[in-house]
N, C-alpha and C positions, 0 to 999 in steps of 0.2 A: 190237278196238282197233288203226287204222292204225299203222304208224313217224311218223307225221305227226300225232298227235293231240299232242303235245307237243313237236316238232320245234321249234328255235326259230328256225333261218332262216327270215325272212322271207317271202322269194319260194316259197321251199318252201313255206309254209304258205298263200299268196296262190292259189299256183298248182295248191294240192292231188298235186304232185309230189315223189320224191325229187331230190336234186341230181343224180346220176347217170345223170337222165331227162330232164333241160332240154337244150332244142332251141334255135335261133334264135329259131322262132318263138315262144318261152316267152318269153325275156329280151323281146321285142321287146312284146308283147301285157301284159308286169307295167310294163314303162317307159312304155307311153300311158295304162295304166288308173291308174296312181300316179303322172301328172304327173311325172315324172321328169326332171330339167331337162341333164344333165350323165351323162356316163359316163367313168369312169378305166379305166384298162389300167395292171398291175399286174403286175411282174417280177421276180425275183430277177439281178442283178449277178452279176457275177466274183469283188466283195468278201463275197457270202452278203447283203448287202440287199436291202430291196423298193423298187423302184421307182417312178415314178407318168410316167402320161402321161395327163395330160386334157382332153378333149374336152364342147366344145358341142354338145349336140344340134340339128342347124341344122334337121331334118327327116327324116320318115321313110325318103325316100331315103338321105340321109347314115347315118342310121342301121345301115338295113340295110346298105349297104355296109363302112362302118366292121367291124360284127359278120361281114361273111362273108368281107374278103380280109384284115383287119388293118390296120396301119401302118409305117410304117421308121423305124428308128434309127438312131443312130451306135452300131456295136458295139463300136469302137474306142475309144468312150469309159465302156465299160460292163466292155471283156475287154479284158485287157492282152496277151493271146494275138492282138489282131486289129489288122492293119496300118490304115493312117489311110489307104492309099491305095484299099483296096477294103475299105471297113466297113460300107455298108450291111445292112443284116437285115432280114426281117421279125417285125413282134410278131402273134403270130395267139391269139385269146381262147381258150379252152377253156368254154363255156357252164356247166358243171356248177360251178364253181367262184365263179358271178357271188353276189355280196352287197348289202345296202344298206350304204352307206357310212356309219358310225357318229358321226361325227366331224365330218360337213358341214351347214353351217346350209341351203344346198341342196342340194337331194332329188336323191345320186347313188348310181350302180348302180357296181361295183365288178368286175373279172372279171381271174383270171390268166389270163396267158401264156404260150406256148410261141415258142422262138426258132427260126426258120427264115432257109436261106442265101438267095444270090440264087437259087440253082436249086430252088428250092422242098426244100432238104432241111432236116433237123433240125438246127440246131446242133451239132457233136460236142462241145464243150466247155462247151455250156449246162449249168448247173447241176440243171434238172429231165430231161434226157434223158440224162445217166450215170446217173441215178437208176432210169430207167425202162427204160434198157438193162440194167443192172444187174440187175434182175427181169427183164426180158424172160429173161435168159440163164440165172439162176438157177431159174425156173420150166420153161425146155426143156431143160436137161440134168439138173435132178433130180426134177423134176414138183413141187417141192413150191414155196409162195407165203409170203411171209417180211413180216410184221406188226409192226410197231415203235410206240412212242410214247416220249415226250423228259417226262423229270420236269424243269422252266423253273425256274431258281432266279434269285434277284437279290437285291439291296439298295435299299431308298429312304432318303434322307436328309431329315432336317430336323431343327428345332431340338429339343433338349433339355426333353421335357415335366417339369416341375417339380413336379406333383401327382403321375403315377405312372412313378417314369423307369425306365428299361430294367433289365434285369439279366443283364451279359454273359452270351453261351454258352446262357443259359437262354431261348430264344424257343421252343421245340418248341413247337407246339399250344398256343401261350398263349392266350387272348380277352382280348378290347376289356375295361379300357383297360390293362391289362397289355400287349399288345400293340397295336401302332400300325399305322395305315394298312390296318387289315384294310377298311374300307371301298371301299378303292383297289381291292385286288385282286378286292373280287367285284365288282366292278366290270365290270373288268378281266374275268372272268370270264363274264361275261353278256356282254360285246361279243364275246369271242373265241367264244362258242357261238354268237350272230348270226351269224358271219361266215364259219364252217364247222368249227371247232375242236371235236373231239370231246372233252370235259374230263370226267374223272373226278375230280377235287377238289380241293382248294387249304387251301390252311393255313400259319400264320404258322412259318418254320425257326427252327433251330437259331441261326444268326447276329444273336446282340443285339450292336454294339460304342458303346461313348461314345468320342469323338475332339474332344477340346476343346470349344468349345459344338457340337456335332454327335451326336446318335446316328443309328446306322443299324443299319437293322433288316431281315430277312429273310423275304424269302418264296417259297414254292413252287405250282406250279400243276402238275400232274400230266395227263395225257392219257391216254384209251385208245387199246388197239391198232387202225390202220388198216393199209392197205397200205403197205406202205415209200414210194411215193414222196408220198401224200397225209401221211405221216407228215411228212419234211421240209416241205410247202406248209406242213401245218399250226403248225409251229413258227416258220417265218420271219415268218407273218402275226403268228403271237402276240406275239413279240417287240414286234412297228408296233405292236399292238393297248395291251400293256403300257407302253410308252413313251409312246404319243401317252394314255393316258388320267393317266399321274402328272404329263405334262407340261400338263394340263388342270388338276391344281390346285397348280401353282408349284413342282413337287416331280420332284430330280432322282435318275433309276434307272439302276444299271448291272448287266449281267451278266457284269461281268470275274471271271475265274475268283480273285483275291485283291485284297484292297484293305486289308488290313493280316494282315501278320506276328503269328503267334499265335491268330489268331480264325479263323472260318470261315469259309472259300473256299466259293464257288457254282458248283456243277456243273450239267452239264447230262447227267446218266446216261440209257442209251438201255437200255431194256427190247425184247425180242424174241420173237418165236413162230415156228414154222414148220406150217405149213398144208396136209393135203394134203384135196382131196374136201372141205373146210367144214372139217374136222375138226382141233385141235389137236393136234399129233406131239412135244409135247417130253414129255408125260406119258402113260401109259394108265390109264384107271380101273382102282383097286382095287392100283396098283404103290405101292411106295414111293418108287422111284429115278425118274430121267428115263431116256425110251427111248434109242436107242443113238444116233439118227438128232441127239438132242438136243446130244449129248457130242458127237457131232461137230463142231455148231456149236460147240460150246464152246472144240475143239482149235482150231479155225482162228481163232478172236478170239484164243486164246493164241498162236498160232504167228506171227498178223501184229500181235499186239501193239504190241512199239516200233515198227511205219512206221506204225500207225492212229494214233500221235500227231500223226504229219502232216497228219493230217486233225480230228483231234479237241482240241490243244491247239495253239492256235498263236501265242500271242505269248509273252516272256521271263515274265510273270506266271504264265501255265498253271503253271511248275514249282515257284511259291514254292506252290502246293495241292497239291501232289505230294508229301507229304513224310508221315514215319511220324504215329501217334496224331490223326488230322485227322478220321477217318472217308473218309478219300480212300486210292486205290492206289497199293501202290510197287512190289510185286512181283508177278511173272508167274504167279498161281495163279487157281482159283477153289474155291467150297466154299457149302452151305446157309448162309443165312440170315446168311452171315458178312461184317461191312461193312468189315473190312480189305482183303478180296481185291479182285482185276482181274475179277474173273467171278460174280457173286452170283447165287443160287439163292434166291427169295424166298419164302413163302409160297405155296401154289396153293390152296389150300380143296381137296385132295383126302382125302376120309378127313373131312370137315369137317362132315358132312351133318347131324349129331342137335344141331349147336350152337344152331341157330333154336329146334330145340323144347326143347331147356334154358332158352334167354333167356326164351321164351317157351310156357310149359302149354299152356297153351290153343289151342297151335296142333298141328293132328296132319299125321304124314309123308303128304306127298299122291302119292310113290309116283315124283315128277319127277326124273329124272337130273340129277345137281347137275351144274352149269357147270365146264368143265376150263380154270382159266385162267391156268394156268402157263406161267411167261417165263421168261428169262434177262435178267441186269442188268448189261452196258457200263458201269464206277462211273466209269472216266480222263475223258471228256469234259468239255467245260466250255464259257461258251458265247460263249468267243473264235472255236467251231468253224463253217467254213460250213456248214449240218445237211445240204447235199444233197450235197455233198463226202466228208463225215463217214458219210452212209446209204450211200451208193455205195459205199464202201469198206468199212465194214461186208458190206455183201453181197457184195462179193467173197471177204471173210473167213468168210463160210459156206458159198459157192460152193469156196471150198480148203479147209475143214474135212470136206463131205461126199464130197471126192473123197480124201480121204485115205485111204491103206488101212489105217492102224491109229489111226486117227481117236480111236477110244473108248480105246483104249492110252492112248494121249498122253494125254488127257483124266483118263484117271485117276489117272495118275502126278505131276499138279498138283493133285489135290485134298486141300484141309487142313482144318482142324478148329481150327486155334490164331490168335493172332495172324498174320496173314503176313508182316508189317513186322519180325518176329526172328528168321527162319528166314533165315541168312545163306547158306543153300544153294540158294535160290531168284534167279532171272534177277531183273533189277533192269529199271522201264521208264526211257526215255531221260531226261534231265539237263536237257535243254536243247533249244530248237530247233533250235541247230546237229547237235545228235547224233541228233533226226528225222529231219531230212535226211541224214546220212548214211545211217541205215538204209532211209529209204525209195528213196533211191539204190538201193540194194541189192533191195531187192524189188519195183523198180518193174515187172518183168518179169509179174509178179502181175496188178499191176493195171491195166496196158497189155493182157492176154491177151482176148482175142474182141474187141480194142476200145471195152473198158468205159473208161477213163479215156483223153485223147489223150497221147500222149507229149512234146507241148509244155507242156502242164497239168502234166503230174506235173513236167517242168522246172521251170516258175516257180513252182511252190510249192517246189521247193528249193532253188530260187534264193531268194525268199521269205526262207524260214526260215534260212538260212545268213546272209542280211544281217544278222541281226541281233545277230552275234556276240555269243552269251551262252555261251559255257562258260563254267564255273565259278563263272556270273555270282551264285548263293547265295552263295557260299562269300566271294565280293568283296563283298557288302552287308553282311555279317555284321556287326552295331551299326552300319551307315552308314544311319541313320536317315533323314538328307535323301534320300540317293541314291532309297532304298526308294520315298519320297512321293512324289519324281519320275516314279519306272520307273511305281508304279502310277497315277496321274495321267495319264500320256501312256495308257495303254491303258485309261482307264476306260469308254469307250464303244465297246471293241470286239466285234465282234462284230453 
């Protein structure tokens, strides 16, 4: 049995291809034989959104041409890094990535982009190529290839169901009709596997709240690991994917990281592997601990902790989820299985293997090397974050973790076993955006090195985050109820 027999993109399945095999002449030969009337080109911003630019198919000249040099933008109204006086770009498609378009009453093809200058180079400050410099660099100074996936958390809102209404706090894994709008997210679900979204599962969160005639309710969609930079693609589309299908039935969603004080904040936690040969490197079969190489990532997520907020929480709301007893981080540790920490060690099914034939007699050991799929869990994100900004950075913080020479030291010297939110001896992460920005002031040197991020970038994000003068800003809300509704109101469709 192919990867393909149950594949659910489309064109993959049309075309008897993997995505990673499409050619021109594939996209070009699925759009005449499926009447395809329209093609979009599809971007990520400055701001971490997707874009759209769409095109009439006038003919198969146009066609082709469109597919082989691209288009131009105004970049200067996409990057606030780019002067108005010489802004053009080009948008150039990346074929592997093309989709049907889910969403359109006509039949369109869909395909991301890549941003290129006037000189035919890559954007340095585009969103998907610090992603993919980021690996490129990661991959040649340590040999090893770094696999990520985003657990998507959010809220939908509507009215108050009167036969079975919510009951705060308590939405874990609930079902219909205890839980509401699970319709929505398999939905939701099935488009984003259309569209190239690698999904491992989905389930109603933790987050029930009532808010006058309002409940709002929680849910999560889960991914497996890809390479870091299809890892970010795959998140941003999800987002469009998730939004345009609630807003299909009258129903609005946010993934701001808090929308009231006391109830559950929506993260957006990044899971991690590191890869060398095929092979997963954070565990070895038959160990109990993670290998050394793993700790090391570990040291370097802890070490650039407070400036990853820069990248990972970025409006005044990120820090009202930041707080003790949330199941969110506050201090700079990590530890198994423990959801207080910065650095979660989850589950890996090692040592797992005789549980099938427990659940189930009747089945006997057929002798198969069980699957090694041990991560590491990034808990601070949230999904105010740009995810390609957020990946980038990320990998550089494991890029400084494995050049560390007492890497597994560090690493171990953080690890805890208790609450982490009472050990008052542990580093605390930043406050505030204002205090992101100071520290990634401080460490920008990091992530300015081989020229992963540009040095005008890491300015206006902290310039960014410094506008927004929020010290102490918890501590000033504290019972200012209106204020609260304001702050999170203005930031509910961030991200």
């Amino acid at each position: 049995m192919s990867d393909l027999t149950l594949c659910p993109n489309k064109i993959a399945k049309y075309l008897n291809k993997l995505p990673q095999e499409f050619t021109k002449a594939d996209i070009i030969r699925f759009i005449i034989e499926n009447e395809i009337k329209m093609l979009n080109f599809r971007y990520v911003g400055g701001d971490g959104r997707l874009k759209t630019l769409n095109f009439v198919i006038n003919g198969l000249s146009h066609l082709e041409e469109v597919l082989t040099v691209g288009e131009r933008v105004d970049g200067s109204s996409l990057f606030t890094f780019i002067d108005a006086v010489s802004s053009d770009l080009y948008v150039v498609p990346r074929y592997k990535t093309a989709f049907v378009n889910p969403f359109t009453d006509i039949p369109t093809v869909d395909i991301l982009c890549s941003f290129y200058t006037a000189d035919g180079k890559p954007l340095e400050g585009s969103p998907g190529h610090i992603v993919k410099k980021a690996h490129k660099i990661l991959k040649e100074k340590t040999g090893y290839s770094l696999e990520a996936l985003g657990e998507l958390e959010y809220y939908l809102f509507s009215e108050i169901d009167s036969i079975y209404p919510i009951i705060e706090q308590k939405g874990y894994h609930e079902s219909h009709p205890f839980a509401k709008w699970g319709f929505i997210r398999i939905e939701a679900m099935k488009v984003i596997s259309e569209i190239g979204g690698n999904i491992k599962y989905g389930h109603a969160e933790v987050g029930n709240i009532i808010n006058g005639d309002l409940e709002m309710v929680q849910h999560e969609i889960e991914f497996l690991p890809v390479p870091i930079e299809d890892a970010a693609d795959q998140l941003a589309l999800a987002k469009w994917a998730v939004r345009e299908t609630a807003y299909k039935y009258g129903l609005e969603v946010s993934f701001a990281p808090k929308i009231m004080v006391g109830q559950a904040g929506s993260g957006l936690h990044i899971h991690m592997r590191l890869l060398k040969d095929g092979e997963n490197a954070m565990k070895k079969a038959g160990d109990k601990g993670l290998t050394p190489v793993a700790k090391k990532l570990i040291a370097g997520l802890l070490a650039l902790a407070p400036s990853l907020t820069a990248f990972a929480n970025t409006v005044p709301t990120s820090f009202l989820r930041l707080v003790p007893h949330q199941e969110a981080p506050t201090k700079i540790c990590w530890g198994d299985r423990n959801r207080s920490v910065l650095v979660r060690v989850p589950l890996g099914w090692q040592g797992a293997e005789e549980i099938i034939l427990d659940a189930n007699p009747l089945e006997v050991n057929d002798g198969k090397t069980f699957v090694n799929n041990q991560t590491v869990e990034l808990r601070n994100p949230d999904g105010s974050a740009n995810v390609h900004q957020l990946l980038a950075g990320i990998t550089v913080a494991v890029i400084h973790g494995l050049e560390m020479e007492n890497g597994e030291e560090a690493a171990n010297s953080l690890y805890v076993t208790v609450n982490a939110s009472e050990m008052e001896e542990l580093a605390h992460l930043p406050l505030s955006c204002s205090e992101s920005a100071d520290i990634l002031e401080k460490d920008r040197e990091i992530y300015q090195k081989d020229g992963i991020f540009p040095k005008g970038m890491i300015s206006r994000i902290i310039k960014d985050l410094k506008s927004y003068n929020d010290f102490g800003l918890s501590e000033m809300m504290e019972g200012n109820t209106v204020m609260l509704q304001e702050l999170v109101a203005k930031y509910l469709h961030c991200g």
